[in-house]
C-alpha positions as CSV (number, residue, x, y, z in Angstrom):
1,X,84.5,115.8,111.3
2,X,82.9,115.3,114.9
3,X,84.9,118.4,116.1
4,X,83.6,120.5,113.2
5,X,80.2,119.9,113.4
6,X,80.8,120.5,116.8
7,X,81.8,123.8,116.6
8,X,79.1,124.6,113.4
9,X,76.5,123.6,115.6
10,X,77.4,126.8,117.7
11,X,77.7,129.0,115.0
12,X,74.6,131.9,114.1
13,X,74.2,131.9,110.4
14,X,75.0,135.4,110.0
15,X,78.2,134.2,111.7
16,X,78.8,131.0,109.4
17,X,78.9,133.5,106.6
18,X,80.9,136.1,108.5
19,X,85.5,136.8,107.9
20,X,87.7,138.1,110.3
21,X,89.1,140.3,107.1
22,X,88.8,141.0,103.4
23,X,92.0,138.7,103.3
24,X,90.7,135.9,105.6
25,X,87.7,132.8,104.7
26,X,84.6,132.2,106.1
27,X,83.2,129.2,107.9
28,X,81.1,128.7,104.7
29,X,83.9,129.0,102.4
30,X,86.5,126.8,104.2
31,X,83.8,124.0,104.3
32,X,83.0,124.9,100.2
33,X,86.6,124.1,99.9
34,X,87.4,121.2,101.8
35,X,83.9,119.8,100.6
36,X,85.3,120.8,96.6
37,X,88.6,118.9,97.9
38,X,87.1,115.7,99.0
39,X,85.0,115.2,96.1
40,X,87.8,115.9,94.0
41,X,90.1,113.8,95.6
42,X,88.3,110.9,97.1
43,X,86.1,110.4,93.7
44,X,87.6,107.1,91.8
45,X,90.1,107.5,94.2
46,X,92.0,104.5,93.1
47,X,91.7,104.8,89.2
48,X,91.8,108.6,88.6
49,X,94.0,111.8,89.5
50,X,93.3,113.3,92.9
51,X,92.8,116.7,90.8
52,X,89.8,116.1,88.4
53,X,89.1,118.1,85.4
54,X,85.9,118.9,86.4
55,X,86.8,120.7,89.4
56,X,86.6,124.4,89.5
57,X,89.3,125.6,92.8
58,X,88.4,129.0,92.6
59,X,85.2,128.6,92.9
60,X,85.3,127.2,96.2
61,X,86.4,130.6,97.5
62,X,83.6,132.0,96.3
63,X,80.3,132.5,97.4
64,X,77.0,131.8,95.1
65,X,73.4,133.5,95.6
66,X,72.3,129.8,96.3
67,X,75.1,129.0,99.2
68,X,72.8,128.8,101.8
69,X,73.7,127.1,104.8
70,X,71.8,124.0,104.2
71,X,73.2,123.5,100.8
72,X,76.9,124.2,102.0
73,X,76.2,121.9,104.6
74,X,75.0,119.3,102.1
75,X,77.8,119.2,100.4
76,X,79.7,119.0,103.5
77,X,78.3,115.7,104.2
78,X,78.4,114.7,100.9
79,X,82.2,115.3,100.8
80,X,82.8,113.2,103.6
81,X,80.6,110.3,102.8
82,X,82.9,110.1,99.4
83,X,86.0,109.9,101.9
84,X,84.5,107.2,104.0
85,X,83.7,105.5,101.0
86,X,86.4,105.3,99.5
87,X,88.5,104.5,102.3
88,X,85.9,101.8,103.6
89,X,86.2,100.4,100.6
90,X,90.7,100.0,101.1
91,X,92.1,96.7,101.6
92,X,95.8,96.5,103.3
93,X,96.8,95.5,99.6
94,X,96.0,98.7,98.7
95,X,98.1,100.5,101.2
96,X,100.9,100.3,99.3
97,X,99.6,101.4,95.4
98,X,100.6,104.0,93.9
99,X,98.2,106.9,92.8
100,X,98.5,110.4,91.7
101,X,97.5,113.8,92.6
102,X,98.4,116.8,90.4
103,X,100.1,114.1,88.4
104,X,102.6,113.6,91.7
105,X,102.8,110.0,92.5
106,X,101.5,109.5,96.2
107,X,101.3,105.8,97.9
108,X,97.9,105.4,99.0
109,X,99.1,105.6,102.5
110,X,100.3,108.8,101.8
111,X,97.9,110.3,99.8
112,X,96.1,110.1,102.8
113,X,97.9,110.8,105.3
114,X,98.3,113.9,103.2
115,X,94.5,114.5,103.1
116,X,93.4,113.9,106.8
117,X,96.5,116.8,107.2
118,X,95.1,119.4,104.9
119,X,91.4,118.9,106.3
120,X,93.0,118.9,110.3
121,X,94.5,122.3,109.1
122,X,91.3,123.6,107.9
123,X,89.1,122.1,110.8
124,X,91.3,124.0,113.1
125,X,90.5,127.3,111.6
126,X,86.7,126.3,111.5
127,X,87.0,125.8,115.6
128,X,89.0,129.2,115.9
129,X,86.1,131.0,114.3
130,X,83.3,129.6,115.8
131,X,85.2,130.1,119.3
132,X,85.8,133.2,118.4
133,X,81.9,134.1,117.1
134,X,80.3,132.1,120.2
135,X,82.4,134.3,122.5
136,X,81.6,133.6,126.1
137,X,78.4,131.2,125.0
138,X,81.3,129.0,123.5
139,X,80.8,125.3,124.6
140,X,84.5,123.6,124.8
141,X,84.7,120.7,122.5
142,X,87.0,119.0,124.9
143,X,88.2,119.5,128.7
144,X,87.1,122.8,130.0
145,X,89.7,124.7,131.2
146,X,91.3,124.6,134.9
147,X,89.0,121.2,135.1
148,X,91.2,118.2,134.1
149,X,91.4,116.9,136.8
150,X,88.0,116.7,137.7
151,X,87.0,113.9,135.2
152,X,87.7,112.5,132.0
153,X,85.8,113.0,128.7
154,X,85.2,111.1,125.4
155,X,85.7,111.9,122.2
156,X,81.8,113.3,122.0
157,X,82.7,115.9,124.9
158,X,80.4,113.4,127.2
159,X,81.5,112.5,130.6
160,X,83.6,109.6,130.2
161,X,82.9,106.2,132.0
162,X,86.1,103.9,132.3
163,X,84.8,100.4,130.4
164,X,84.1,97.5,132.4
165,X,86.1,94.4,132.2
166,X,84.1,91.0,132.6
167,X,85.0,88.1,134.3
168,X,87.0,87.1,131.5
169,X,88.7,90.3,131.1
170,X,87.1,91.6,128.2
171,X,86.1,94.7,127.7
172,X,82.9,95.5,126.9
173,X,82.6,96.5,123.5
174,X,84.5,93.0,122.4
175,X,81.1,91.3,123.9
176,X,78.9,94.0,122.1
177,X,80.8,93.0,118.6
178,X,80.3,89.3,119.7
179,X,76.7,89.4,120.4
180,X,76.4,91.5,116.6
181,X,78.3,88.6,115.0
182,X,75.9,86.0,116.5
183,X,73.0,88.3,115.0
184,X,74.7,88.0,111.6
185,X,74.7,84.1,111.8
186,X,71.5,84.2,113.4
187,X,70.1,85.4,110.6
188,X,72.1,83.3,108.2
189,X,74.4,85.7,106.7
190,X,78.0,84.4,107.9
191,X,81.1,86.7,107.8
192,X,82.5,84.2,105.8
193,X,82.2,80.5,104.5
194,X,83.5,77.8,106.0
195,X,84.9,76.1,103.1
196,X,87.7,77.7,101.4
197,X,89.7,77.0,98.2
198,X,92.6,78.3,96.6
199,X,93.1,82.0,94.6
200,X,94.1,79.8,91.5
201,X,90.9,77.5,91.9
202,X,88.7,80.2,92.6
203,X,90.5,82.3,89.6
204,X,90.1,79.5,87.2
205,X,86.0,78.5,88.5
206,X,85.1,82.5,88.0
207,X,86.9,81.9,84.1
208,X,84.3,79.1,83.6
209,X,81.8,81.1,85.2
210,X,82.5,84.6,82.8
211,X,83.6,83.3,79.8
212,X,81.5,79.5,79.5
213,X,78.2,79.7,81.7
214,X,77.2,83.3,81.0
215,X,77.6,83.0,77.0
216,X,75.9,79.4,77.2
217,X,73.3,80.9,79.4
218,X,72.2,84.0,77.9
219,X,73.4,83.3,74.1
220,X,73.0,79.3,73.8
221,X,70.1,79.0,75.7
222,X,67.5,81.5,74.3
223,X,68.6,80.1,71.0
224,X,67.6,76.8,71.6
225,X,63.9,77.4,73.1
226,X,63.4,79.5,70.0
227,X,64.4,76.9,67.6
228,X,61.9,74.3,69.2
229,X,59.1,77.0,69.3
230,X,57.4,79.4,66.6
231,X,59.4,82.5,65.7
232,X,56.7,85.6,65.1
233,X,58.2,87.6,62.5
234,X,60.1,85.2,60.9
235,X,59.4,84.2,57.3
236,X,61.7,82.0,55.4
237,X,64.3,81.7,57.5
238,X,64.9,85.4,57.7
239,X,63.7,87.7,60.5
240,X,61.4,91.0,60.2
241,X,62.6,94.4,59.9
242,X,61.4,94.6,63.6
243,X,62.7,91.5,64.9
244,X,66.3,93.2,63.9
245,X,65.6,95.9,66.9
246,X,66.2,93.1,68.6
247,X,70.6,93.4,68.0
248,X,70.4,97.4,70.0
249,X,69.9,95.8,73.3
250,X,71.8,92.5,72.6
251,X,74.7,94.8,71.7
252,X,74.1,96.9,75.0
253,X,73.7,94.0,76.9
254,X,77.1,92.5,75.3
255,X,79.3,95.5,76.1
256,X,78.3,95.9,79.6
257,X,79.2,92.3,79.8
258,X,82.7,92.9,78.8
259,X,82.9,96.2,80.8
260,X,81.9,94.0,83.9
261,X,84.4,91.0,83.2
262,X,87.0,93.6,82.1
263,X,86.4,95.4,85.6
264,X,86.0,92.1,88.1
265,X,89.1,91.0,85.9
266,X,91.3,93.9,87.5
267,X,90.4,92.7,90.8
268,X,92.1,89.6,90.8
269,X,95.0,90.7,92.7
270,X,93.0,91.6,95.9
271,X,91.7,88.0,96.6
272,X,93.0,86.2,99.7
273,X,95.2,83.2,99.2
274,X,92.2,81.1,100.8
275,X,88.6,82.0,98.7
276,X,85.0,81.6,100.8
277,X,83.3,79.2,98.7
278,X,80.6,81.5,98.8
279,X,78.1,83.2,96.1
280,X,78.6,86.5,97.9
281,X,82.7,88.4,96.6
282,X,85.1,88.8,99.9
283,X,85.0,92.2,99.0
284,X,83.4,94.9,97.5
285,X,83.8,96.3,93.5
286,X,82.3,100.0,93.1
287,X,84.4,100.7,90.0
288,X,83.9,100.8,86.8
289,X,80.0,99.8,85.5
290,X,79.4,100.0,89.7
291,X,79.8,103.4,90.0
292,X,76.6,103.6,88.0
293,X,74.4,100.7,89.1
294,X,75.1,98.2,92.0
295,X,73.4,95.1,89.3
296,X,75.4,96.0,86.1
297,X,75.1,92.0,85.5
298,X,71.9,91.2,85.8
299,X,71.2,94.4,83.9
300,X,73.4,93.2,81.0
301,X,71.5,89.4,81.1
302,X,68.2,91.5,81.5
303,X,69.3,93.4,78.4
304,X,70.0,90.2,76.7
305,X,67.2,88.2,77.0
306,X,65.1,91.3,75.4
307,X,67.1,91.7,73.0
308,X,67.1,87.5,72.3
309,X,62.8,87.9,72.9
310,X,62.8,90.8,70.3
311,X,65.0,89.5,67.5
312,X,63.9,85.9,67.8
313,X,60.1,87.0,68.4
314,X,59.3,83.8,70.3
315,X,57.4,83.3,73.2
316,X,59.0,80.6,75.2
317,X,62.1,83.1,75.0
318,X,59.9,85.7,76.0
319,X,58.6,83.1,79.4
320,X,62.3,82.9,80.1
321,X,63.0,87.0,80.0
322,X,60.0,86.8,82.0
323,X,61.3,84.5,84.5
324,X,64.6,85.4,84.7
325,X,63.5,89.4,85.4
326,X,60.7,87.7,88.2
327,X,64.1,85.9,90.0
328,X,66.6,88.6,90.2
329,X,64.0,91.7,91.2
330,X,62.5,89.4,94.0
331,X,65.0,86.8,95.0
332,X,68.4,87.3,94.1
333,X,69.1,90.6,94.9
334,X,67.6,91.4,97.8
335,X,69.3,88.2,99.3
336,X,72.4,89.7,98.1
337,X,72.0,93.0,99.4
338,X,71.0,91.2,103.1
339,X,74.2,89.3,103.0
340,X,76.2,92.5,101.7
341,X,74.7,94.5,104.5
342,X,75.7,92.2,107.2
343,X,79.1,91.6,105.6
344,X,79.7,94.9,105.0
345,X,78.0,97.1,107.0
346,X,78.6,100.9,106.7
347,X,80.7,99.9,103.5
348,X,77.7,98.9,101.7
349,X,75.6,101.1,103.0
350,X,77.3,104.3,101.9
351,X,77.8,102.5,98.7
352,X,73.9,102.0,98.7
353,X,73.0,105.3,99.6
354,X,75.4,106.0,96.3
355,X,74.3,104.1,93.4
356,X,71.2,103.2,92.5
357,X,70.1,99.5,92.0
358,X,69.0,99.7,88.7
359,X,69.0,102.1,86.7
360,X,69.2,106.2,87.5
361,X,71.0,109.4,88.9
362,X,73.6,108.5,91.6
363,X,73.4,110.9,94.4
364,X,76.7,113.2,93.2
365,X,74.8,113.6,89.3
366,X,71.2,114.4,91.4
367,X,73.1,116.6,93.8
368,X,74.8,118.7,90.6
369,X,71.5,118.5,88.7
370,X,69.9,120.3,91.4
371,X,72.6,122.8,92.1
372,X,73.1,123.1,88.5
């Protein structure tokens, strides 16, 4: 990707748009492509066939009236930030699962090692032709020619300076991660807790947790501070025709529930053999409800406890929706979100920039809704 944008960066626009032949693609049509590829293949790259549906090949080879550059550069970088995603988000467990793409069965490892060939390929041909545009203003993206032996360069095209080793003979970068780590525990998000138990233990503790303290929490409870307190709408016994609005968001709240357990269910078989006793997951889930909202729990207790307020109509239920909304939007989650971040890092951050927190467009439905 750092090559490419490179060699974009040297290319006019009337250039980016410009073929060497009727037969031969464009710098802006190569980049539609390989940015239509990566959001068809990297998309629920785990649970879904590389080839969605919903993409339109053809298309890619096509320009529109509104492929400007900007906008074919947007969804360059939106392309790529679904590949880094997705593969930030890999553990070595996954290496070895098998996916599809066309309905062909691919390891994970090969899927893509077959994706990172096809976009080499095409990356190429993006160099070629802004070489070839640029002509003699071309700046080399590597070792100028007849010069190699006149100094090394990195991987930006800067001059490259040998790293130090220190005393202990280190490099440097390994004391740069080391002073970042302490700024993680300086801060009081560890990498990782220094208690541990079992898979089976921490299997059987999230059960209880799922299946026993959420229904006892958000069913039992509300019940029981509206039996001890007055119940508006209630006469004989029997609740008002508006107090039965009440069951839409309890039954919203419900299925998200299951959708969530269903979903944290399936990832079972990536936890470590040795748990963090920790509130904070040893890895990331952006599947199913996540895909849509980074909080689809609290949402669901959130939904709940409305639903409880509305359909009970009491007060001290109402105090406790009240409450409840107060410690999630100020406490919880942004101390989740701190520790995700440190543990995380560009991981959570992409997935950030993705989904919203709440409720809302994710940035591929707001991206189509304004191309669209």
């Amino acid at each position: 990707k750092a090559q490419a944008d490179r060699a974009i960066a040297q290319t006019k626009d009337e250039d980016f748009f410009k073929s060497l032949d009727p037969e031969a693609n464009s710098i802006a049509i190569i980049i539609k492509h390989i940015a239509g590829n990566m959001r068809s293949r990297w998309s629920d790259f785990l649970t879904s066939d590389g080839e969605k549906s919903t993409r339109n090949r053809d298309a890619e080879f096509e320009l529109e009236s509104e492929d400007s550059r900007e906008n074919i550069l947007a969804i360059w970088e939106d392309g790529w930030s679904k590949v880094f995603l997705a593969l930030s988000a890999l553990l070595p467990v996954d290496l070895g699962r098998t996916i599809t793409i066309r309905r062909e069965p691919h390891t994970v490892l090969e899927a893509i090692n077959r994706q990172l060939t096809h976009y080499a390929g095409h990356i190429g041909q993006i160099v070629l032709l802004a070489k070839h545009f640029a002509g003699s203003n071309w700046k080399t993206l590597s070792i100028p020619r007849g010069q190699s032996k006149n100094f090394d360069v990195s991987k930006d095209g800067n001059e490259y300076k040998r790293p130090q080793r220190t005393q202990w003979g280190h490099h440097q970068r390994y004391d740069a991660q080391m002073n970042a780590m302490e700024s993680i525990q300086t801060t009081g998000h560890k990498v990782s807790s220094r208690i541990t138990i079992p898979r089976w233990l921490a299997i059987v503790l999230g059960l209880l947790a799922w299946l026993v303290g959420f229904p006892l929490g958000h069913g039992a409870l509300p019940w029981a501070l509206a039996s001890i307190t007055t119940r508006f709408g209630w006469m004989g016994g029997h609740p008002a025709l508006w107090n039965l609005v009440g069951f839409i968001p309890v039954a919203v709240g419900t299925v998200l529930f299951i959708w969530t357990f269903l979903t944290e269910l399936r990832q079972v078989n990536r936890l470590p053999k040795k748990v963090p006793l920790a509130l904070t997951p040893p890895f990331l889930v952006m599947r199913g409800p996540y895909r849509f909202t980074r909080n689809p729990m609290y949402i669901a207790e959130f939904a709940l406890w409305l639903g409880w307020t509305i359909l009970y109509g009491s007060g001290a239920v109402l105090i406790g929706f009240v409450a409840l909304w107060g410690l999630m939007v100020f406490v919880a989650v942004p101390r989740e979100e701190r520790t995700l971040g440190a543990l995380f890092s560009e991981t959570y951050l992409h997935y950030k920039g993705e989904v919203p927190r709440w409720l809302g467009t994710t940035r591929r439905l707001r991206h189509e809704f304004i191309n669209h």
